[in-house]
FIKE-399285 format. One record per residue (C-alpha): residue in three letters; x, y, z. Coordinates in steps of 0.001 Angstrom, whole numbers. Each point is the difference from the previous one (the first is absolute). Layout:
<atoms>
<atom><aa>ala</aa><u>X</u><v>Y</v><w>Z</w></atom>
...
</atoms>
This chain:
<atoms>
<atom><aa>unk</aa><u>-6150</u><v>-94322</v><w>75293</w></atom>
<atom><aa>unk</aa><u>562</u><v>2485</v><w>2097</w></atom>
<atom><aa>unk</aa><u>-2708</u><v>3298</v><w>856</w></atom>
<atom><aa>unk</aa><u>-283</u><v>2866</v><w>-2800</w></atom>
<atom><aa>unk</aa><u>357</u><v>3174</v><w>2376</w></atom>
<atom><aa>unk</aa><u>-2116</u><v>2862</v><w>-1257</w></atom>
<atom><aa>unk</aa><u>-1300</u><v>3388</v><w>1124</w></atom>
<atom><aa>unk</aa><u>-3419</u><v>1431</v><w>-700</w></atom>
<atom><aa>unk</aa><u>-523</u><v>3240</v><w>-893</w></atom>
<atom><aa>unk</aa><u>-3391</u><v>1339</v><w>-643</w></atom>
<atom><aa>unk</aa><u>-1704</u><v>3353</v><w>1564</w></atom>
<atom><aa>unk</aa><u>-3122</u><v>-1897</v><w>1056</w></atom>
<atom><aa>unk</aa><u>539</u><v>-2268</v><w>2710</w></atom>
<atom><aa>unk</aa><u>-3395</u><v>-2776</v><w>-1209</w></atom>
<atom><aa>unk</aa><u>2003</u><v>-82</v><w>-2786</w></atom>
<atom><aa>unk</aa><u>3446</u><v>-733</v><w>1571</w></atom>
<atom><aa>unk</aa><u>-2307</u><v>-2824</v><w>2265</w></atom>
<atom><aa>unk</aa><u>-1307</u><v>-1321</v><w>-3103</w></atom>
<atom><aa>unk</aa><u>3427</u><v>-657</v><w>-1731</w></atom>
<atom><aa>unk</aa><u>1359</u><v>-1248</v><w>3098</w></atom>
<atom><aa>unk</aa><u>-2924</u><v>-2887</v><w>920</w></atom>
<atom><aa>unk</aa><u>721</u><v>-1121</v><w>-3635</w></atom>
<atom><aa>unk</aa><u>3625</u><v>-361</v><w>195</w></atom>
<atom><aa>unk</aa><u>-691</u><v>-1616</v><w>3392</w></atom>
<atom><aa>unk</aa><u>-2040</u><v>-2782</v><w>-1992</w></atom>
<atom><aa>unk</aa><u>2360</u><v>-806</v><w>-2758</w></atom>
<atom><aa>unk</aa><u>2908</u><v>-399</v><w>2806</w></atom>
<atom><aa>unk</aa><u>3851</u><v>267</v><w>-493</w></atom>
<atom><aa>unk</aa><u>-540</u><v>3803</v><w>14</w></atom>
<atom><aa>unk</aa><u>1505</u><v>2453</v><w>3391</w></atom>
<atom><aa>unk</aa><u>-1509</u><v>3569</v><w>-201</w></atom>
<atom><aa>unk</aa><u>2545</u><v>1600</v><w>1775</w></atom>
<atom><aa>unk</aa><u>-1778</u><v>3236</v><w>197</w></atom>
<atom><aa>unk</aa><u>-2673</u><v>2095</v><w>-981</w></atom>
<atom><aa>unk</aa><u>-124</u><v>3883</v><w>-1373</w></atom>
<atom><aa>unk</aa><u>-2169</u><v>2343</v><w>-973</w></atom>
<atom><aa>unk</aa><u>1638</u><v>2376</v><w>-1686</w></atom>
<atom><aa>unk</aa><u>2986</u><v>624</v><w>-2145</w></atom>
<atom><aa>unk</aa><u>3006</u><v>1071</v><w>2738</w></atom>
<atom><aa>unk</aa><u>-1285</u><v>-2371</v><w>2320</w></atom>
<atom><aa>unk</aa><u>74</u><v>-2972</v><w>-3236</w></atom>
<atom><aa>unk</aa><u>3917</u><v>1306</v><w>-38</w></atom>
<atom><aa>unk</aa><u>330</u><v>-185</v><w>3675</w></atom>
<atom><aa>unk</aa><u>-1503</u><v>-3344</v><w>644</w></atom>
<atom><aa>unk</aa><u>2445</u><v>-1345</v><w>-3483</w></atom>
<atom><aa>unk</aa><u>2760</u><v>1531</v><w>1797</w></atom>
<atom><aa>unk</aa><u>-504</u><v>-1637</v><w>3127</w></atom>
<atom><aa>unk</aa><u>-1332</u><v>-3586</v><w>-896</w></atom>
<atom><aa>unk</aa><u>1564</u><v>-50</v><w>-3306</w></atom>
<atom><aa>unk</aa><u>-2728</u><v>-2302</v><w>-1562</w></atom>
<atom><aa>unk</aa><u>164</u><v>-2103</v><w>-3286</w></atom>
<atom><aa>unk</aa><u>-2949</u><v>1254</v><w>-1449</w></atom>
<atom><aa>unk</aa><u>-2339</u><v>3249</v><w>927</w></atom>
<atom><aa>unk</aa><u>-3077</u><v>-78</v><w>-1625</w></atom>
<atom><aa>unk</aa><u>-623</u><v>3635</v><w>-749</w></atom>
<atom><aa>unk</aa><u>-3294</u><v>2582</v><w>-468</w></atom>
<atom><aa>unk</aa><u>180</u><v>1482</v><w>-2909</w></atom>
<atom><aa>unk</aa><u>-2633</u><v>3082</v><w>1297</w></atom>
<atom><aa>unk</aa><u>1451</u><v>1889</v><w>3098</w></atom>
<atom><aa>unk</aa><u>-370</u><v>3113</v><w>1420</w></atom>
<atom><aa>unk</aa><u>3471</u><v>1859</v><w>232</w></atom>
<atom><aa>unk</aa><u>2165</u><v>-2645</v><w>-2132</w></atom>
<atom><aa>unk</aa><u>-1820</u><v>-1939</v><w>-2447</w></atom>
<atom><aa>unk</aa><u>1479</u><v>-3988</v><w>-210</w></atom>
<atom><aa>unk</aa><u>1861</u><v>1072</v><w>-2865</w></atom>
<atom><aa>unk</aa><u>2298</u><v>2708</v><w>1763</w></atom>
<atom><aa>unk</aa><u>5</u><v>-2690</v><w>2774</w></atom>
<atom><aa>unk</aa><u>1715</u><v>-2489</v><w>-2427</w></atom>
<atom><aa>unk</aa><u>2552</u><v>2217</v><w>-1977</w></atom>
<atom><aa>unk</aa><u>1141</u><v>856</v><w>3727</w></atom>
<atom><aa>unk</aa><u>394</u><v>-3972</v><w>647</w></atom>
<atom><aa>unk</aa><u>1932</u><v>-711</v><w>-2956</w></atom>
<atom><aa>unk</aa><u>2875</u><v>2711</v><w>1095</w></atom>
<atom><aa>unk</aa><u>675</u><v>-3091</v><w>2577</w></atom>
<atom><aa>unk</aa><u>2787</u><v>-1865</v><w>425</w></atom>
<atom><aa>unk</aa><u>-2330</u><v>-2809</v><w>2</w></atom>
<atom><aa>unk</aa><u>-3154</u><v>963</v><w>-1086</w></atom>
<atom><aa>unk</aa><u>-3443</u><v>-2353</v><w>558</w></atom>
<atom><aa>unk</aa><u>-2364</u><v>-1406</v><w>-2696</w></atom>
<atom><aa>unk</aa><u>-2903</u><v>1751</v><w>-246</w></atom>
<atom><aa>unk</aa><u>-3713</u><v>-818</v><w>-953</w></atom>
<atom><aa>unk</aa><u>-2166</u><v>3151</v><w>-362</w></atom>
<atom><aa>unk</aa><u>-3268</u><v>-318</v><w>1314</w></atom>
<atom><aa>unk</aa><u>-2669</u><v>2450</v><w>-2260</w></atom>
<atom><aa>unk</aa><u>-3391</u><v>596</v><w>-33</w></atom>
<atom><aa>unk</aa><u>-113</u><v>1188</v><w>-4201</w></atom>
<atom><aa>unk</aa><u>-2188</u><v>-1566</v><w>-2279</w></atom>
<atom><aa>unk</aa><u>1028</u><v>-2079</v><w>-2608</w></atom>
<atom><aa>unk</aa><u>672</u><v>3359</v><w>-2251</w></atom>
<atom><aa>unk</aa><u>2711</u><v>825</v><w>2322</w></atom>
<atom><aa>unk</aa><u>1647</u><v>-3219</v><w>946</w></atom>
<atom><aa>unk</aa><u>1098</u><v>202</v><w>-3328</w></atom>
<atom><aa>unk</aa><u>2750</u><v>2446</v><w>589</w></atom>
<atom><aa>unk</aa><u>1696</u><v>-2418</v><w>2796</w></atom>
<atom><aa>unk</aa><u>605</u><v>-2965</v><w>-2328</w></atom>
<atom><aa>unk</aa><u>3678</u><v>879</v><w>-964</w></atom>
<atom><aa>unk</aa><u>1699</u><v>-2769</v><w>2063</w></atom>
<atom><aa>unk</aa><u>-1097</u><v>604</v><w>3554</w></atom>
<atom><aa>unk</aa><u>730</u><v>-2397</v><w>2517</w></atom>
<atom><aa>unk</aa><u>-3717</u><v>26</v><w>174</w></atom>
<atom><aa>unk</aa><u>-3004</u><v>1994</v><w>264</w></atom>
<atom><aa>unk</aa><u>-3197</u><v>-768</v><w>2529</w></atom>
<atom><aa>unk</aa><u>-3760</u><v>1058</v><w>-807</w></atom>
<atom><aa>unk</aa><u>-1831</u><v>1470</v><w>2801</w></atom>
<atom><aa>unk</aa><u>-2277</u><v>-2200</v><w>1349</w></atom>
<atom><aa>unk</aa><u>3234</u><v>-2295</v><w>-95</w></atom>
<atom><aa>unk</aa><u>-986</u><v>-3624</v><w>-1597</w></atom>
<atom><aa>unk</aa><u>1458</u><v>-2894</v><w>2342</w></atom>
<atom><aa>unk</aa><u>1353</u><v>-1963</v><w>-3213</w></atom>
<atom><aa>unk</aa><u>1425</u><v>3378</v><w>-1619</w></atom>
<atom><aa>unk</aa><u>1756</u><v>380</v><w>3588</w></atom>
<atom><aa>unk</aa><u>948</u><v>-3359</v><w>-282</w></atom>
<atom><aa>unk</aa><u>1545</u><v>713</v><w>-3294</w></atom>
<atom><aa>unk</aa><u>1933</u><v>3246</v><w>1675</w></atom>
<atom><aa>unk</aa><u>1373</u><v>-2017</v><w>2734</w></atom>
<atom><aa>unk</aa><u>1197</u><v>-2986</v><w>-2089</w></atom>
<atom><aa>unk</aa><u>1513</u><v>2904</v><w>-2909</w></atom>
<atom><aa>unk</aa><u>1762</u><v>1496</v><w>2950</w></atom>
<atom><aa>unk</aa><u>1607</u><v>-2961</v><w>1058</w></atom>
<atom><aa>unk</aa><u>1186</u><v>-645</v><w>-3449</w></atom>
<atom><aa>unk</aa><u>1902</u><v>3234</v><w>-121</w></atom>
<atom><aa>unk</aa><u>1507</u><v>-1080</v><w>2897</w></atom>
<atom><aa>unk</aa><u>1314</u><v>-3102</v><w>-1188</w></atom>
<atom><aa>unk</aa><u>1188</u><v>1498</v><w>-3279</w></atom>
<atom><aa>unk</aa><u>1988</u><v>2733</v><w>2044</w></atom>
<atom><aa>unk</aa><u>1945</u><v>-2494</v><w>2081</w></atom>
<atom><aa>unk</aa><u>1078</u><v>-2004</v><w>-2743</w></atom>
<atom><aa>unk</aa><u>189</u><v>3163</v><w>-2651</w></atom>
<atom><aa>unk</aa><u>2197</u><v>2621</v><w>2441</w></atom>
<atom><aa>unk</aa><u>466</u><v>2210</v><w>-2905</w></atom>
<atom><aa>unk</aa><u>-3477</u><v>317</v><w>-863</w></atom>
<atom><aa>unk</aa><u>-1022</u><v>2997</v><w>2239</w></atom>
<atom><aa>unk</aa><u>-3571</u><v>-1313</v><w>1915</w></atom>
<atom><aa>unk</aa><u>-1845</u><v>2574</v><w>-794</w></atom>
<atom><aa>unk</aa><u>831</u><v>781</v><w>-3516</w></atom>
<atom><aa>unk</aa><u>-3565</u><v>25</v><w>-1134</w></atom>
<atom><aa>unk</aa><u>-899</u><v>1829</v><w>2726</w></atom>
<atom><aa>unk</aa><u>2178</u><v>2671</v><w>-1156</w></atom>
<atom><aa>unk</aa><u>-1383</u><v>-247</v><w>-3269</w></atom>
<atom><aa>unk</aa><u>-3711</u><v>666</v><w>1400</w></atom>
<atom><aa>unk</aa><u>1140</u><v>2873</v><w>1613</w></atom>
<atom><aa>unk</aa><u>1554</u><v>1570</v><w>-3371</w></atom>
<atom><aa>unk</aa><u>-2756</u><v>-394</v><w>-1910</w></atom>
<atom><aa>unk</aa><u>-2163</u><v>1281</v><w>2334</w></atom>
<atom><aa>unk</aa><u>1762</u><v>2642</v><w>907</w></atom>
<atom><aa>unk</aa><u>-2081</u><v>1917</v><w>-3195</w></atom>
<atom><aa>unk</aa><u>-2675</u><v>-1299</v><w>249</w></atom>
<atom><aa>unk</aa><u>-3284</u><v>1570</v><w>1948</w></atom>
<atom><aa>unk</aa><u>-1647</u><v>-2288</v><w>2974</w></atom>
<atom><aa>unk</aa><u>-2621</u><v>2261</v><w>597</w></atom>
<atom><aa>unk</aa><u>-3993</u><v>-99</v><w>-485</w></atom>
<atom><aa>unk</aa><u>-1281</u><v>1214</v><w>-2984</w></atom>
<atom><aa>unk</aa><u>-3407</u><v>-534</v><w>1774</w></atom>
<atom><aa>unk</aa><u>-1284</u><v>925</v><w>3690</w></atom>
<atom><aa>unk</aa><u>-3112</u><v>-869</v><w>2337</w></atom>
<atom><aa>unk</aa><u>-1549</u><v>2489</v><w>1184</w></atom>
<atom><aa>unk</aa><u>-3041</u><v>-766</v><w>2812</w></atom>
<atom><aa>unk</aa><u>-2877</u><v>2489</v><w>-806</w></atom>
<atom><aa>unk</aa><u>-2772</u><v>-997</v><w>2611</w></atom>
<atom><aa>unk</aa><u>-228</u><v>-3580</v><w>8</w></atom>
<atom><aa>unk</aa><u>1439</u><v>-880</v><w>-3213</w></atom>
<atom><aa>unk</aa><u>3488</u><v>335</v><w>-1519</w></atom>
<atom><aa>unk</aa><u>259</u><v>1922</v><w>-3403</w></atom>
<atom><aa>unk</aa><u>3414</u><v>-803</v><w>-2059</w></atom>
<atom><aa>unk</aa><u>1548</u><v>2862</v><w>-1383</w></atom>
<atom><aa>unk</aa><u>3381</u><v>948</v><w>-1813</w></atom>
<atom><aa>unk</aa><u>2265</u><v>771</v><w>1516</w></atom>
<atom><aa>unk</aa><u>918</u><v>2867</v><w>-2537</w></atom>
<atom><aa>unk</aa><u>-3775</u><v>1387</v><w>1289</w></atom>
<atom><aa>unk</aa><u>1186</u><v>402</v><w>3433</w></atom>
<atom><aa>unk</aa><u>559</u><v>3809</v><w>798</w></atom>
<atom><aa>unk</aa><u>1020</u><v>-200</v><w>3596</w></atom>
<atom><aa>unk</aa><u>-748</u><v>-2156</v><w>3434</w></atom>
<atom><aa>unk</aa><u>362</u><v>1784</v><w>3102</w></atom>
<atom><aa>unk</aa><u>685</u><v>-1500</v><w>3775</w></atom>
<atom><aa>unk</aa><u>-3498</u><v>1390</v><w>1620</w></atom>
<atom><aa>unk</aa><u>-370</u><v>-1276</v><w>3382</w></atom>
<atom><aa>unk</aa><u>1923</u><v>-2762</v><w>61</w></atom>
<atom><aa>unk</aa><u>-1619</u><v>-773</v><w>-2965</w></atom>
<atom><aa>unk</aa><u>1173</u><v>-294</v><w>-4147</w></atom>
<atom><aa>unk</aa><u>-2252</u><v>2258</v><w>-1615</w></atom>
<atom><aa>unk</aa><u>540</u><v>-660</v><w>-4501</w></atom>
<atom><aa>unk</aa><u>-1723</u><v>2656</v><w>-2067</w></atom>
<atom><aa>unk</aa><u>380</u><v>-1171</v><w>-3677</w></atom>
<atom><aa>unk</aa><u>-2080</u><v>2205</v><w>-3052</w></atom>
<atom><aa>unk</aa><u>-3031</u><v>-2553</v><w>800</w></atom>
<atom><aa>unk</aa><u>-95</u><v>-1374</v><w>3184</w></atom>
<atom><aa>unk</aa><u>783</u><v>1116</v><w>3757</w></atom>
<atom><aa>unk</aa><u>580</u><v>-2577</v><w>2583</w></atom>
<atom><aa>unk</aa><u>2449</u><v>-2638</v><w>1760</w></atom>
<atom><aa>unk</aa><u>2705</u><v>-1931</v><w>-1770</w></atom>
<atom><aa>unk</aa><u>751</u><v>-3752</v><w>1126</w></atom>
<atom><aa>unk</aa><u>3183</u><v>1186</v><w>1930</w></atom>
<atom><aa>unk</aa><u>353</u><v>773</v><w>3358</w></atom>
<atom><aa>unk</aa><u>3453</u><v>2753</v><w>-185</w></atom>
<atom><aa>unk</aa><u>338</u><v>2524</v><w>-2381</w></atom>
<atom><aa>unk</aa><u>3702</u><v>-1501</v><w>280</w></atom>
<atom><aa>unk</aa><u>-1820</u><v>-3213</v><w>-1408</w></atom>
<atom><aa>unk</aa><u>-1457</u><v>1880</v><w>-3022</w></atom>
<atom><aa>unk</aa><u>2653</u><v>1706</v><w>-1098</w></atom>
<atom><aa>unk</aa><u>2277</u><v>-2971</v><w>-364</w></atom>
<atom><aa>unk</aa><u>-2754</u><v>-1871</v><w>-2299</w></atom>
<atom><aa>unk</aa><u>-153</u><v>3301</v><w>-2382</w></atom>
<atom><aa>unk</aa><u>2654</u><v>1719</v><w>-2757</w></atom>
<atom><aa>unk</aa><u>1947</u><v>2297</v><w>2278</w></atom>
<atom><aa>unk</aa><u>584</u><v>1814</v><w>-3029</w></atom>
<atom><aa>unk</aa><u>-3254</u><v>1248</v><w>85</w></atom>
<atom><aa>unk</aa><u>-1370</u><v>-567</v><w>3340</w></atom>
<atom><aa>unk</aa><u>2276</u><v>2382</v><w>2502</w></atom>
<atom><aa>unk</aa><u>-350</u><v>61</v><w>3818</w></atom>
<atom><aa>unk</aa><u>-146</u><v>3549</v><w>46</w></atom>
<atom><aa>unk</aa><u>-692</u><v>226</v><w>3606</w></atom>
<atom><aa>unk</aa><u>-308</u><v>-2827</v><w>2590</w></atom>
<atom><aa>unk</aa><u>-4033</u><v>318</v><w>57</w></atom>
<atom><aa>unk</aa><u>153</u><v>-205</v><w>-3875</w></atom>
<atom><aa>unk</aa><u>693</u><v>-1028</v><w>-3357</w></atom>
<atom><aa>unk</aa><u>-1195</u><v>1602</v><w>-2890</w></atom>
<atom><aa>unk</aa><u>209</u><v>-987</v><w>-3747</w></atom>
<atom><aa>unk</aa><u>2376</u><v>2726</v><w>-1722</w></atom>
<atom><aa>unk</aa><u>-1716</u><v>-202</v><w>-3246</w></atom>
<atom><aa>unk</aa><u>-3543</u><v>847</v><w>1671</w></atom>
<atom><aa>unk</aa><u>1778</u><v>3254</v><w>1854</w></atom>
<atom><aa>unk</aa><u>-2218</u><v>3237</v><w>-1763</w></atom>
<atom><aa>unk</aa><u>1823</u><v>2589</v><w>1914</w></atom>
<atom><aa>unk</aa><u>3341</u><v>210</v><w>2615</w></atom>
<atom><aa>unk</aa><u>-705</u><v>3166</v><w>2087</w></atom>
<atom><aa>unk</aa><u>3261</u><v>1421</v><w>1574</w></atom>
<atom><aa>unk</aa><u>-623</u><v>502</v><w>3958</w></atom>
<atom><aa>unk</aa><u>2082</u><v>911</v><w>2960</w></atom>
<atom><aa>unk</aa><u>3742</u><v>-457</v><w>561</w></atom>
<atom><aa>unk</aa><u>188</u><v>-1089</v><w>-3693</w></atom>
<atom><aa>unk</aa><u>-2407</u><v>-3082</v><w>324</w></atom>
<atom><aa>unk</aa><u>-2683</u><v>-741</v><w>-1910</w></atom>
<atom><aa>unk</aa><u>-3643</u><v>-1220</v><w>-383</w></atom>
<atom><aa>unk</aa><u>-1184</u><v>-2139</v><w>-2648</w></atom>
<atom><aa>unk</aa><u>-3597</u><v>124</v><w>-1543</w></atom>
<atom><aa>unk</aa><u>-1173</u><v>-2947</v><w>-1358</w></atom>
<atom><aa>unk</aa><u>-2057</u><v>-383</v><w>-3066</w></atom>
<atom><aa>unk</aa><u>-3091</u><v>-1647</v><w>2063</w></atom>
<atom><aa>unk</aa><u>-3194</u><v>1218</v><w>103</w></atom>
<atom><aa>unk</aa><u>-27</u><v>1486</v><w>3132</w></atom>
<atom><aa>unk</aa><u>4017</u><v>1824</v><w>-844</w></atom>
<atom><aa>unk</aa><u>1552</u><v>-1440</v><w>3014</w></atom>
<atom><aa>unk</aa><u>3355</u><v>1334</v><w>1600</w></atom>
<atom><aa>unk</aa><u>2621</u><v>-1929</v><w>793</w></atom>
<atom><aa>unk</aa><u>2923</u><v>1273</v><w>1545</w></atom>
<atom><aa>unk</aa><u>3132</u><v>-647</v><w>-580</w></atom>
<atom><aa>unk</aa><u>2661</u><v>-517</v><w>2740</w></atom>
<atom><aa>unk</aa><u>3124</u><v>1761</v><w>649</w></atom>
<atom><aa>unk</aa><u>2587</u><v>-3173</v><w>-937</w></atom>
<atom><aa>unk</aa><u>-2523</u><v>-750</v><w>-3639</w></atom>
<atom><aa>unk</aa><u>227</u><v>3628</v><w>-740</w></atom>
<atom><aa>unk</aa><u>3467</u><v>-155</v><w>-1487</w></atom>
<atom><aa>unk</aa><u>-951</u><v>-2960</v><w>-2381</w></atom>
<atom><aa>unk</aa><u>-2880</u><v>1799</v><w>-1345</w></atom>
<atom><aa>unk</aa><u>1620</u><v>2605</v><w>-902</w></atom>
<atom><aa>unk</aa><u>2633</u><v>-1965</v><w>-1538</w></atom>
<atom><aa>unk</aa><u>-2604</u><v>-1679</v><w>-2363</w></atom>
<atom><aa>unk</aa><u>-1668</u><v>2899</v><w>-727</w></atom>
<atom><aa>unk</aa><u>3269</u><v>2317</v><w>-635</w></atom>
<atom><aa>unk</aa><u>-1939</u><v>2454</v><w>2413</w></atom>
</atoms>
């Protein structure tokens, strides 16, 4: 039996170590490569093309899903086994045929399971050429394509604790010193990510914008846009302290798009 040969692709490299040691252990499994991001998931796939990349689902820049409708415009595109860290709520929208699905922390006998699924697809697709290998794949992608995978609930550290909050509560976080500052109509504190690139990609981007690179605001908690100079504007934000936000030269044009200003 020869070695399944797989790339990793996760933005947090204990992670990526994690999945790795346990392929290591079950044997009969290459990882070619490792990624931590979407382009470099494509590169690395280009390069090494594997037979299997098991795939993030949460990234910052291209989520796993934008990652995989790239892969399947292939000649020969991998299997691929997202790797999530939903609850049981959300894994719900992922059983439509996947190759398979992995639930952060990853289970040794549900990797196990992956690996040996993997390998059947494989063998089906050798002796089936006109079955394309990653038909279900394509189907996951489809039916996800309208469907939301973001939070509809956020930690938020306040002292020493961490408060959950909607995310519909959220009014804006802020980049503050190299720190994520969240303001939601309750709470002011930290959220559990470390980029505001991070938290933008786990909330409805029709509703959370990144109107500026220090910020993203909630346009359904804006109380006032103020016009300002050269045609930009500042946003005041229906917190209790009426924060301004402004609002940078290339996000301009789409506000005033969606406002018809």
């Amino acid at each position: 039996m020869s070695a399944l040969r797989t790339v990793i692709v996760d933005d947090e490299a204990l992670a990526r170590e994690d999945l790795c040691y346990q392929l290591a252990r079950l044997g009969e499994v290459e990882v070619l490569a490792q990624a931590a991001n979407g382009p470099d998931a494509l590169a690395a796939v280009e390069a090494h093309r594997p037979d299997v990349v098991f795939l993030d689902v949460q990234m910052p820049g291209l989520t796993g899903f934008e990652v995989a409708r790239r892969l399947l415009a292939l000649p020969a595109p991998p299997s691929v086994v997202f790797v999530t860290a939903y609850d049981q709520h959300a894994i719900e929208a992922f059983e439509v045929n996947a190759v398979d699905y992995l639930l952060k922390p990853i289970d040794t006998t549900r990797l196990e399971q992956a690996v040996q699924r993997v390998r059947k697809r494989l063998t089906a697709a050798s002796n089936l050429a006109d079955v394309p290998l990653n038909d279900q794949l394509a189907q996951l992608v489809r039916a996800m394509a309208g469907k939301p995978d973001h939070r509809e609930q956020v930690a938020v550290k306040v002292g020493e604790t961490f408060t959950l909050v909607r995310a519909e509560e959220i009014i804006y976080a802020s980049l503050v010193n190299e720190s994520i500052i969240m303001v939601t109509s309750s709470v002011s504190g930290t959220p559990n990510d470390r980029t505001l690139d991070e938290l933008q990609a786990r909330l409805d981007p029709e509703v959370f914008w990144r109107v500026h690179r220090s910020h993203l605001v909630n346009i359904n908690r804006i109380k006032e846009i103020v016009p300002w100079f050269s045609r930009n504007y500042i946003l005041r934000m229906k917190d209790a302290k009426s924060t301004e936000i402004p609002v940078s030269r290339s996000q301009t044009r789409r506000l005033r798009d969606y406002l018809r200003l």
